[in-house]
C-alpha positions as CSV (number, residue, x, y, z in Angstrom):
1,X,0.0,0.0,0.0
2,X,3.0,2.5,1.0
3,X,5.8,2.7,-1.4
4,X,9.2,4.4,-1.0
5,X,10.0,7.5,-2.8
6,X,13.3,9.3,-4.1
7,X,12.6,12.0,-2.6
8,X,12.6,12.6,0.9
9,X,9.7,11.8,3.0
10,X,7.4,15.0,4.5
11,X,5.9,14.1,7.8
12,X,2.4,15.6,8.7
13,X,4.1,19.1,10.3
14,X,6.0,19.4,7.1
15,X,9.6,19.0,8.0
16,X,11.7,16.8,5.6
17,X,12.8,13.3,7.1
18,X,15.6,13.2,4.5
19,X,15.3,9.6,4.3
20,X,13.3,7.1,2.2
21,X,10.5,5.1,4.7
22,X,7.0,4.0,5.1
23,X,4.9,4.8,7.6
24,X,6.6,3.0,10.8
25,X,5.8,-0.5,12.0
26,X,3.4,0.6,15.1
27,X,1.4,1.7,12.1
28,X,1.4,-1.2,10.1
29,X,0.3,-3.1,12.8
30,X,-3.0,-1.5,13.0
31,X,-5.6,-3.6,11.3
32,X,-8.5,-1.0,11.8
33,X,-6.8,2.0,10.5
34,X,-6.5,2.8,6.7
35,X,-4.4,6.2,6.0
36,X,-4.8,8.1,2.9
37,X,-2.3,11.0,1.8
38,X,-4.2,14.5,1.1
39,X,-2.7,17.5,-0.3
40,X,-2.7,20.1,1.3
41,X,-2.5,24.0,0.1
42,X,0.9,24.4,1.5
43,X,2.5,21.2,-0.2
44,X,2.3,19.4,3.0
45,X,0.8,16.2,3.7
46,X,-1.5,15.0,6.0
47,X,-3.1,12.0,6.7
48,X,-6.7,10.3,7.4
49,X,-8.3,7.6,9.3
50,X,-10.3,5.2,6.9
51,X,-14.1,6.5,7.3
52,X,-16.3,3.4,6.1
53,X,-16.4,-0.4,7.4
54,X,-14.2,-2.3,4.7
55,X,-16.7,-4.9,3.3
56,X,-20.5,-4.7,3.5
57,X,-22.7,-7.4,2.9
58,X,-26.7,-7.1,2.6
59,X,-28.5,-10.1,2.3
60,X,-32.3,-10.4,2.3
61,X,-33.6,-12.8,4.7
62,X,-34.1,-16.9,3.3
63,X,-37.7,-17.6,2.0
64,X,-40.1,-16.9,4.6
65,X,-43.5,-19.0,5.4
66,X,-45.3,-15.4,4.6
67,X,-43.6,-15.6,1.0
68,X,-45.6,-18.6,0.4
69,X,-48.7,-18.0,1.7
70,X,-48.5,-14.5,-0.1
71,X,-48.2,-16.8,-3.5
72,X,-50.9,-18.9,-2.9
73,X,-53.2,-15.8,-2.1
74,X,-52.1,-14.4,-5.7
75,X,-52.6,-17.7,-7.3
76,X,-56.3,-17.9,-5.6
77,X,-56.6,-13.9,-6.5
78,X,-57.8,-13.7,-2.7
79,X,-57.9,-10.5,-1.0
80,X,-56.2,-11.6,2.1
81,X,-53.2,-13.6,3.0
82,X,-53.9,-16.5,5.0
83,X,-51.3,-15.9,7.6
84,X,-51.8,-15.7,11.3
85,X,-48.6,-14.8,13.2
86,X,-48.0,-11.1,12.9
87,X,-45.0,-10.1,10.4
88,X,-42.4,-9.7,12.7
89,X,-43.2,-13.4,13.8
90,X,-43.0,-15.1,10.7
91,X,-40.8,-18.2,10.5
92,X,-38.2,-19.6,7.2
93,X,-39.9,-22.2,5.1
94,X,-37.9,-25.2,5.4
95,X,-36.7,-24.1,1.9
96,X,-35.8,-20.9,4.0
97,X,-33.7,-22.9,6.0
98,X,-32.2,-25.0,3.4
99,X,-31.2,-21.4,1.6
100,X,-29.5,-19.9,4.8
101,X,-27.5,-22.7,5.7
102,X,-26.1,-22.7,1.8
103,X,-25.1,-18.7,2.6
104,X,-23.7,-19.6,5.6
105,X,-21.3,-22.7,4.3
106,X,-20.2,-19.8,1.3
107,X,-19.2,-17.5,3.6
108,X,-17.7,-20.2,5.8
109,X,-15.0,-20.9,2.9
110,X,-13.5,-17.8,2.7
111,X,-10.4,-17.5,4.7
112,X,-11.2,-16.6,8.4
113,X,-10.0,-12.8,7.8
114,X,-12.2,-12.0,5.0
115,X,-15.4,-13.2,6.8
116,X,-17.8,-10.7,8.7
117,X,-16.6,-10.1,12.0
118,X,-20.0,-8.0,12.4
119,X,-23.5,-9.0,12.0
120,X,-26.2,-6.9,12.0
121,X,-29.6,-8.4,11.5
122,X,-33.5,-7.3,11.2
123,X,-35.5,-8.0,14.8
124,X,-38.1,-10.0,12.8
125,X,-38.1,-13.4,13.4
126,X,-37.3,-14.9,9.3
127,X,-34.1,-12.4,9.1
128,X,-32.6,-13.3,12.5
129,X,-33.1,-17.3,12.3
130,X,-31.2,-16.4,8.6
131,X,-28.3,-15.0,10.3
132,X,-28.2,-17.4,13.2
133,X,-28.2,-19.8,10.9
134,X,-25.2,-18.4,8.6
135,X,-23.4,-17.7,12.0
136,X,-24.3,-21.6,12.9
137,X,-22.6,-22.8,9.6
138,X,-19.5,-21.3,10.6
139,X,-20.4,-18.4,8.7
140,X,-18.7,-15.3,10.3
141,X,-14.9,-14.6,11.9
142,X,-13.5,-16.5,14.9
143,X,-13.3,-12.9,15.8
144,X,-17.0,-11.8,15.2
145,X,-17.5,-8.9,18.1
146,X,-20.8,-8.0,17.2
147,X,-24.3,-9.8,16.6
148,X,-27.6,-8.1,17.6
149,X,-30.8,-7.0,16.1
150,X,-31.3,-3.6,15.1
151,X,-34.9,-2.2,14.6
152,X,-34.0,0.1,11.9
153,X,-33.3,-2.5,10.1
154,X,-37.5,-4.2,10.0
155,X,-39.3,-4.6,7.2
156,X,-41.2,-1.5,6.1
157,X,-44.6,-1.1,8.1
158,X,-47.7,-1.4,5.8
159,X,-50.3,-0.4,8.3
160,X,-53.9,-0.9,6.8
161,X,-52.5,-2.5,4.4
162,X,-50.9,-5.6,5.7
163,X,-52.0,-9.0,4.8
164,X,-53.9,-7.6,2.0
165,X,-52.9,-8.9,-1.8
166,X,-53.0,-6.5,-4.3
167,X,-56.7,-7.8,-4.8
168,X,-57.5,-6.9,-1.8
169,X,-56.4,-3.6,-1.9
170,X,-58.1,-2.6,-5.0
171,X,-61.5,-4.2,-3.2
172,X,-61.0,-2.7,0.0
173,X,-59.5,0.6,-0.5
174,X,-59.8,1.8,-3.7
175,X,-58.5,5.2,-2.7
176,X,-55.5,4.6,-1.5
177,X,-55.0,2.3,-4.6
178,X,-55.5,5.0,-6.9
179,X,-53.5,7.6,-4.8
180,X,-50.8,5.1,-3.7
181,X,-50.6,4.6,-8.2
182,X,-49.9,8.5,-8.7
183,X,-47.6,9.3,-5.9
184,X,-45.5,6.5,-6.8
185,X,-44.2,4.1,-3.9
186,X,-41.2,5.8,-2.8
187,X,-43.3,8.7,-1.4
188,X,-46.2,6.8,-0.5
189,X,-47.1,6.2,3.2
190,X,-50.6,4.2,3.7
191,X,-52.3,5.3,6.9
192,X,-50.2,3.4,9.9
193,X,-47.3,2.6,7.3
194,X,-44.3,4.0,5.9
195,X,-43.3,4.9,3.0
196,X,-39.5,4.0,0.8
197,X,-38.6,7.8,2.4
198,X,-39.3,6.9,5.8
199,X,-37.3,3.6,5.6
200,X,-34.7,5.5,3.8
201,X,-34.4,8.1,7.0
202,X,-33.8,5.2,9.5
203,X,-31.1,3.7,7.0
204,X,-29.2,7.1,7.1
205,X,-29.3,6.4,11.0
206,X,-28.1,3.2,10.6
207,X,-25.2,4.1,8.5
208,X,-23.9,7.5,10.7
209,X,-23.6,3.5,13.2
210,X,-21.7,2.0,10.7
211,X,-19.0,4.9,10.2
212,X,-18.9,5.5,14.1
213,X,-19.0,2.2,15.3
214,X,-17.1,-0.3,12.6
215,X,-14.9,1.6,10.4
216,X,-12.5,-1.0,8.8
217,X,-15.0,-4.0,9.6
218,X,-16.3,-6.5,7.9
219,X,-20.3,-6.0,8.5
220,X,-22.9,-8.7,7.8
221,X,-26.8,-7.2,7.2
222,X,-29.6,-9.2,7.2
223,X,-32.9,-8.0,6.6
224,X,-35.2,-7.2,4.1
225,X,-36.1,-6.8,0.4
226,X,-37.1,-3.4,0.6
227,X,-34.2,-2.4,2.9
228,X,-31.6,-3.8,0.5
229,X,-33.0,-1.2,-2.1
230,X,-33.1,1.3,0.3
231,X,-29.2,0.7,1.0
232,X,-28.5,0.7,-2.9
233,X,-30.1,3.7,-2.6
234,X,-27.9,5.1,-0.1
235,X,-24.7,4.2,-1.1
236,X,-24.9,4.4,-4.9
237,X,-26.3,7.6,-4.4
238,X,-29.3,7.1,-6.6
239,X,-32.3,9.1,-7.5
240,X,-35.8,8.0,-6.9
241,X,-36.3,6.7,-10.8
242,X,-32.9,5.1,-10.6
243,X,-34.0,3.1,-7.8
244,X,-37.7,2.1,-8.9
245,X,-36.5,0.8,-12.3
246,X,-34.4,-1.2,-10.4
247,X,-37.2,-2.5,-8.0
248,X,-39.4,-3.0,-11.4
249,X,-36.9,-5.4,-12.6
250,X,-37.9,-7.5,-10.4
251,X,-38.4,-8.7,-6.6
252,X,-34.6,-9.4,-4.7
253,X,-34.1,-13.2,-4.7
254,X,-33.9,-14.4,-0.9
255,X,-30.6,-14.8,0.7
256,X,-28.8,-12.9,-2.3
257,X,-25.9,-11.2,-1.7
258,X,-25.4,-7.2,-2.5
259,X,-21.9,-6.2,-1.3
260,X,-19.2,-3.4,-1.4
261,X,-16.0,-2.9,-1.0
262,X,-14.2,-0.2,0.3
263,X,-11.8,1.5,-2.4
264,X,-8.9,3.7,-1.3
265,X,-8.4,4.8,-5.1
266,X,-12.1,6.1,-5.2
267,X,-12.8,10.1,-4.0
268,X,-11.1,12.3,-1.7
269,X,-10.7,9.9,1.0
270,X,-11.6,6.8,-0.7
271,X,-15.4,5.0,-0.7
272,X,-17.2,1.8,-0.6
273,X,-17.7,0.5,-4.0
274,X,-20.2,-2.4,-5.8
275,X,-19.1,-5.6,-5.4
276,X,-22.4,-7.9,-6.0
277,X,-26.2,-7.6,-6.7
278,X,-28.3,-9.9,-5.7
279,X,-25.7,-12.5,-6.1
280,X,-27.3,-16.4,-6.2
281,X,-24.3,-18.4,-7.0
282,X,-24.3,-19.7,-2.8
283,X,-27.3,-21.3,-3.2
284,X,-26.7,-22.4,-6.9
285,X,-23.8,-24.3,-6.0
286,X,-25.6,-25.7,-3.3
287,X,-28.7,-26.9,-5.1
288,X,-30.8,-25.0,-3.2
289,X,-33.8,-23.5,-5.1
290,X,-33.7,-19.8,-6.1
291,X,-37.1,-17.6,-4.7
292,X,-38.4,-13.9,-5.5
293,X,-41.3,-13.6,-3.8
294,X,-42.4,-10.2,-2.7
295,X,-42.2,-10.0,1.5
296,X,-46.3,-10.6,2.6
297,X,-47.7,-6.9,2.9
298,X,-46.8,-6.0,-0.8
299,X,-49.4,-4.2,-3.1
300,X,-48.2,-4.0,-6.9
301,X,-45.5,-1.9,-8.4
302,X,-46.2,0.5,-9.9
């Protein structure tokens, strides 16, 4: 990362070393620091601590029994899902299971250093058992220091409109069908709900965390469809059209992996860069089937 130079080295107040070096050992030695050369206006240089974790993965929870039951409500063009738990209760599918534990055993083959040593998951019940079970399959760092929920990382609330297929919402609130069709669904909030905005707002939250909390880690998400958009969002930097034609393109497979990396080369002081979209080859090479579905509470894009 350092190289020597001919000329003789600067240090950060600007007086001349007069010898050829890199930084010293003491600051090899620390993993969790990156430093990055800036000019500044006098010729000196100065350095800075890396800002951003190093890797992030987001992963969308494993097929979820609400996923299926949504299906068959489509199928039946019923107006309601036939699910009884609340959201935030609702279990994997067996397939669910079978598709975490094939995420897990991927990330268990990279070497121990490039695996996440933090894991950040969704409270609701389908998105933690997915990253138990990853974490279970030998998943994550012999060093992992961090594993815990985080609420601003839930599904997006629905309120009115949960359990109701898109049938249902046509039937039962025609309204808010036709209003939810000309706002568009990134501003949209249903009465009791949220809309892509408001989820957005949280994930801003959740990223001041990440800079604060696990620069120069290797962080693990777990959560949702709508909250992987929400972080390409975010961190591609994308408008509102840019984000919906990706959402039209169709749903984020389940346990798919969308990652960056960070890139010292990239800006002022270096940023996280694509890596993966909704990467499938895990559960490919594991012979465990590939699902879509839409989370349960989903009315129609637009």
């Amino acid at each position: 990362m350092f190289q020597s130079s001919r000329a003789s080295a600067v240090d950060v107040t600007g007086r001349r070393s007069g010898r050829r070096h890199g930084p010293p050992a003491c600051i090899l030695r620390l993993r969790p620091l990156f430093w990055t050369f800036l000019a500044a206006p006098s010729g000196t240089r100065i350095m800075t601590e890396q800002k951003w974790p190093q890797t992030i993965w987001v992963v969308r929870h494993g097929q979820s029994a609400g996923n299926v039951a949504r299906d068959a409500a489509e199928l039946a063009s019923a107006p309601l899902i036939d699910i009884t738990v609340r959201d935030v209760d609702t279990p994997l599918s067996l397939l669910g299971e079978q598709q975490s534990d094939a995420l897990g055993r991927w990330f268990a083959r990279m070497p121990e250093y490039e695996r996440p040593n933090v894991l950040l998951c969704s409270p609701y019940v389908r998105a933690r058992a997915t990253a138990q079970r990853v974490l279970d399959a030998g998943g994550a760092s012999p060093d992992i220091n961090t594993f815990f929920a985080d609420e601003r990382l839930r599904e997006k609330e629905f309120g009115i409109l949960d359990r109701l297929t898109k049938f249902g919402i046509v039937a039962k609130y025609p309204e808010l069908d036709e209003q939810r069709r000309h706002v568009g669904k990134f501003y949209f909030r249903p009465p009791g709900g949220e809309s892509w905005c408001d989820v957005v707002l949280r994930l801003r939250s959740t990223l001041d965390t990440l800079v604060r909390e696990h620069r120069s880690e290797r962080v693990l998400i777990v959560a949702h469809q709508v909250i992987v958009n929400c972080m390409r969002y975010l961190l591609e930097r994308m408008t509102e059209e840019q984000i919906l034609a990706i959402d039209r393109e169709g749903d984020v497979p389940n346990c798919s992996v969308t990652s960056y990396e960070f890139d010292p080369s990239q800006g002022r002081n270096g940023k996280l860069s694509l890596r993966l979209v909704n990467f499938v080859a895990p559960l490919q090479e594991a012979g465990a089937p590939v699902t879509a579905e839409a989370d349960v509470p989903a009315a129609p894009k637009p």
